[in-house]
C-alpha positions as a printed Julia matrix, in Angstrom:
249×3 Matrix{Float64}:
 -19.72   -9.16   21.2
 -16.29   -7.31   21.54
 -13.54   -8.03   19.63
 -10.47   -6.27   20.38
  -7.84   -6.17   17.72
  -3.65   -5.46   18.9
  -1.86   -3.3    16.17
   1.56   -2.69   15.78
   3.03    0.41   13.6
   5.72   -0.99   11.15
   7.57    0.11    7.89
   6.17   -0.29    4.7
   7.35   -4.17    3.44
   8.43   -1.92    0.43
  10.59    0.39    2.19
  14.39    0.87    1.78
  15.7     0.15    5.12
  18.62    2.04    6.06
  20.48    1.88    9.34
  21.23    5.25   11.24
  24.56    6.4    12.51
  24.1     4.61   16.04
  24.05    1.45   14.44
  21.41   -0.12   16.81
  18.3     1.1    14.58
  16.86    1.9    11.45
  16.84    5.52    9.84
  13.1     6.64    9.86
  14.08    9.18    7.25
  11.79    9.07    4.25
   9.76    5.39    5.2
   6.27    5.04    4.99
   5.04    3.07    8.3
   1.83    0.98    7.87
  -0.05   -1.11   10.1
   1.6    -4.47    9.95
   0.63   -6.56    7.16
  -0.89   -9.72    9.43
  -2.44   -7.47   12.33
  -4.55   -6.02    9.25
  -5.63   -9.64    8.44
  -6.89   -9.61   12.14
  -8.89   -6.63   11.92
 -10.67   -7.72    8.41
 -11.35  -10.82   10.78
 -12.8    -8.54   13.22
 -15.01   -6.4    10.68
 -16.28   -9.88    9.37
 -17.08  -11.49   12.56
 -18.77   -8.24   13.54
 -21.31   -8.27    9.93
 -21.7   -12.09   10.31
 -23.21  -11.83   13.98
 -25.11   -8.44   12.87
 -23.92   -6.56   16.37
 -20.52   -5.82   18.05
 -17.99   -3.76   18.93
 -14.69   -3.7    17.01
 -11.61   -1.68   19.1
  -7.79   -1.48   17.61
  -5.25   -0.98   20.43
  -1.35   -0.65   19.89
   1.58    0.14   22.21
   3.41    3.0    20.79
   4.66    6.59   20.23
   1.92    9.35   19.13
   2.86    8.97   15.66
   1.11    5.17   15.71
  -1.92    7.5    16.11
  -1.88    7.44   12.18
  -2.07    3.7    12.16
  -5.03    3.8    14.51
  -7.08    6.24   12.56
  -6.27    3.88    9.45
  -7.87    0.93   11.02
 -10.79    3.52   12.13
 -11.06    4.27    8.4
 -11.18    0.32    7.44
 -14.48    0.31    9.95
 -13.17   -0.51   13.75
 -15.77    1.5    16.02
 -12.88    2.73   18.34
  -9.25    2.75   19.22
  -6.69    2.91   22.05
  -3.04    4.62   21.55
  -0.87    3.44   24.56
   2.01    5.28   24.37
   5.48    4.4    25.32
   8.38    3.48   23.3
   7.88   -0.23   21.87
  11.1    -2.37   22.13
  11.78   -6.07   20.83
  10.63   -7.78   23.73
   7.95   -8.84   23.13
   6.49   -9.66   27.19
   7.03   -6.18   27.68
   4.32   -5.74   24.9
   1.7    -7.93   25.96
   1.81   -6.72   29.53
   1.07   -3.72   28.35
  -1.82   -4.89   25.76
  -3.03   -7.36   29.2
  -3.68   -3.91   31.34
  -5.5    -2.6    28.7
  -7.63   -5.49   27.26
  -8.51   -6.6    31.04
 -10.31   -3.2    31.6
 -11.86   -3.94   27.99
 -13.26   -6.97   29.36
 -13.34   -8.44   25.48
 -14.8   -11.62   24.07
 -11.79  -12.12   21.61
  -8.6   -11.07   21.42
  -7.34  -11.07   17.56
  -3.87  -10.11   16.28
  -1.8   -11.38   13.5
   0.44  -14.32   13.55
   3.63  -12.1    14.09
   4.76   -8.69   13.4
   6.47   -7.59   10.18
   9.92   -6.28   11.6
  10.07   -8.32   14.82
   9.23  -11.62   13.03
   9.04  -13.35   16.56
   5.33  -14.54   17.24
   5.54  -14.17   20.38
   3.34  -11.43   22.16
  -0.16  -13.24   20.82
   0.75  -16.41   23.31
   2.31  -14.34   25.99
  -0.97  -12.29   25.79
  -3.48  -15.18   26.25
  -1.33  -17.11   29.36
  -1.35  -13.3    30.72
  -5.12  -13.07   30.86
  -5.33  -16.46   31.04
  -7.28  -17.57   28.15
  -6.89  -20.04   25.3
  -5.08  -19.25   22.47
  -5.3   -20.67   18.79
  -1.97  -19.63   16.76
  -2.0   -18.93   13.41
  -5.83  -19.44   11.8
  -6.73  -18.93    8.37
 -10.26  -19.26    9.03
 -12.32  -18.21   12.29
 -16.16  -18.6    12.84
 -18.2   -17.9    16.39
 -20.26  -20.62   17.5
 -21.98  -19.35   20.63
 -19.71  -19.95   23.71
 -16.89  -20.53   21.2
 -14.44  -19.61   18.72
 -14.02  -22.19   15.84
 -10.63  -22.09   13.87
  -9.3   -23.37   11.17
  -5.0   -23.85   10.81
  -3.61  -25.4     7.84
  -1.18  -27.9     8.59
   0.93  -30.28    6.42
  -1.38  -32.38    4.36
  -4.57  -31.29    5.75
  -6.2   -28.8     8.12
  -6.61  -28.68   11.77
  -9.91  -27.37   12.88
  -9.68  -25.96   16.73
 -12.68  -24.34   19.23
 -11.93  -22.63   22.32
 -14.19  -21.38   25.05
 -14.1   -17.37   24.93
 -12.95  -15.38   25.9
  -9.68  -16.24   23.89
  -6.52  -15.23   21.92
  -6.41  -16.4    18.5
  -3.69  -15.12   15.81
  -4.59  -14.81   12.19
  -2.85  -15.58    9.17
  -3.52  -14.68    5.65
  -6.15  -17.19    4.89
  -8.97  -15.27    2.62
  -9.24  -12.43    4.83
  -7.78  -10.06    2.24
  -7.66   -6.9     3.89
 -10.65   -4.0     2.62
  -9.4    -0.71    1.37
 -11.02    2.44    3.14
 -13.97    4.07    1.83
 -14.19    7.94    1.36
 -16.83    8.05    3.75
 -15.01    5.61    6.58
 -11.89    7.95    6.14
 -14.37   11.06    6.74
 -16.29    8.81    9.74
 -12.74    7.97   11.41
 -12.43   11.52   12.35
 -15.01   11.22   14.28
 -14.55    7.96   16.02
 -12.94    7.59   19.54
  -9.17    7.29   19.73
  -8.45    7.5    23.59
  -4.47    7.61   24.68
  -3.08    6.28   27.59
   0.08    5.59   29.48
   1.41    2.28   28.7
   2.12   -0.12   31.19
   5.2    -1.31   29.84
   7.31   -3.13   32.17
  11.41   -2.84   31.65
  12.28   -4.17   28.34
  14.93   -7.19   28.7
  16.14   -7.12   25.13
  18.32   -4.97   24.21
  19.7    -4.1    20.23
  23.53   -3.96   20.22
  23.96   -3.54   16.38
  22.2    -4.04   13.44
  23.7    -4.83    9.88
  22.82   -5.12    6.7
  22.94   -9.0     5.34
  25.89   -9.85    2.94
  25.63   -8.73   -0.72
  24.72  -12.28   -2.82
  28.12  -13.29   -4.66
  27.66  -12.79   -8.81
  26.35  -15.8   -10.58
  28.35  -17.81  -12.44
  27.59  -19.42  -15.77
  28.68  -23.22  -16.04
  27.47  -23.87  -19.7
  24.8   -24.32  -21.89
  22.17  -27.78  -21.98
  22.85  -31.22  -20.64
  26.44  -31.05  -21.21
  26.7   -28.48  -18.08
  25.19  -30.66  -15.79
  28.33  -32.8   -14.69
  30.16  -29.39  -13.96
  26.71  -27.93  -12.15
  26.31  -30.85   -9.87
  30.52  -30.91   -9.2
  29.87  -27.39   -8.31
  26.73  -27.51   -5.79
  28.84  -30.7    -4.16
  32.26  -29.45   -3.99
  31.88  -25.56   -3.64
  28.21  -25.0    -2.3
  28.03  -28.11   -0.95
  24.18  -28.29   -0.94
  24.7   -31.9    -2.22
């Protein structure tokens, strides 16, 4: 069983985002960049999948600069057996991405393809789909729960008053939300065995991005709150308020 796991290098949810003097990007002065909060829900999904079937192979790849090599040793450190940097500059589309992660995973010749449901700065969840019609293989979007039944991949999606349980044939793409899969913090001796394990860098194939950033602003400071009153009697003017001047109502 391989499982190959797609990464993507983002800053810290926590961070202070500033924008830099171009105006099309962020100032990477001073943040802390992570591996994205979701694509480390896929590789605890990984690590599971790989102690519940006793054998495996567990490999992060990400498309990005040589600094993402950071990233990579993290998820070395969290227990993935190997990784693969392909370097290039990432960009916001998100097809030029998952050709890229297609090359790559096609020479793998993987059993499962897991990444998170969408990437923390992007927000798009797009490249996990794009990815599967690429190699074209099934994909389940946004599972809280996966199990491996043989042939098959058996997910679980919470939808609106129940949950949705879905199998594919592998090999397949499946995207991974929260669910229980609370990521595991690195042991001393996985951060002293990631030093060790394989981190191979390659040449992306990234094919011309089509997206391009013109500008990027900050959104609009919240107006100050205003205080209507005190108990029932400030309901009348709260509710004239939300229907005349909000008009929420």
């Amino acid at each position: 069983m391989k499982i190959v796991v797609c990464i993507k290098r983002v800053p810290d949810t926590e961070a202070r985002i500033r924008i830099d003097s171009g105006g099309d990007a962020i100032d990477p002065a001073g943040i802390k960049y992570v591996i994205s909060p979701y694509d480390e829900f896929a590789l605890e999904t990984a690590l599971r999948l790989k102690e519940a079937h006793g054998s495996g192979e567990v490999l992060a790849v990400s498309v990005g600069e040589s600094t993402t090599g950071e990233q990579l040793r993290s998820a070395l450190a969290m227990g993935a057996d190997g990784a693969v940097l392909l370097k290039g500059k990432p960009s916001f589309d998100g097809l030029a991405t998952a050709h890229a992660l297609a090359a790559e995973i096609r020479e793998q010749n993987a059993d499962l393809v897991l990444l998170g449901m969408k990437a923390a700065d992007g927000d798009q969840q797009q490249v996990g789909p794009m990815l599967a019609e690429l190699l074209d293989q099934p994909c389940v979007t946004v599972a809280s729960s996966v199990e491996l039944d043989g042939g098959a991949v058996v997910c679980h999606r919470e939808a609106e008053g129940g949950v949705e349980v879905v199998e594919a044939a592998l090999p397949a793409v499946v995207t991974i939300t929260k669910g229980d899969y609370e990521p595991r913090y690195p042991s001393l001796k996985g951060i002293m065995a990631a030093k060790k394990k394989p981190l191979a860098e390659k040449d992306a194939q990234l094919t011309p991005s089509r997206i391009q950033v013109r500008e990027l602003a900050p959104p609009p400071e919240r107006p100050a709150g205003r205080i209507v009153g005190e108990g029932t009697g400030a309901v009348p003017e709260l509710v004239r308020l939300l229907r005349e001047e909000a008009k929420v109502l």
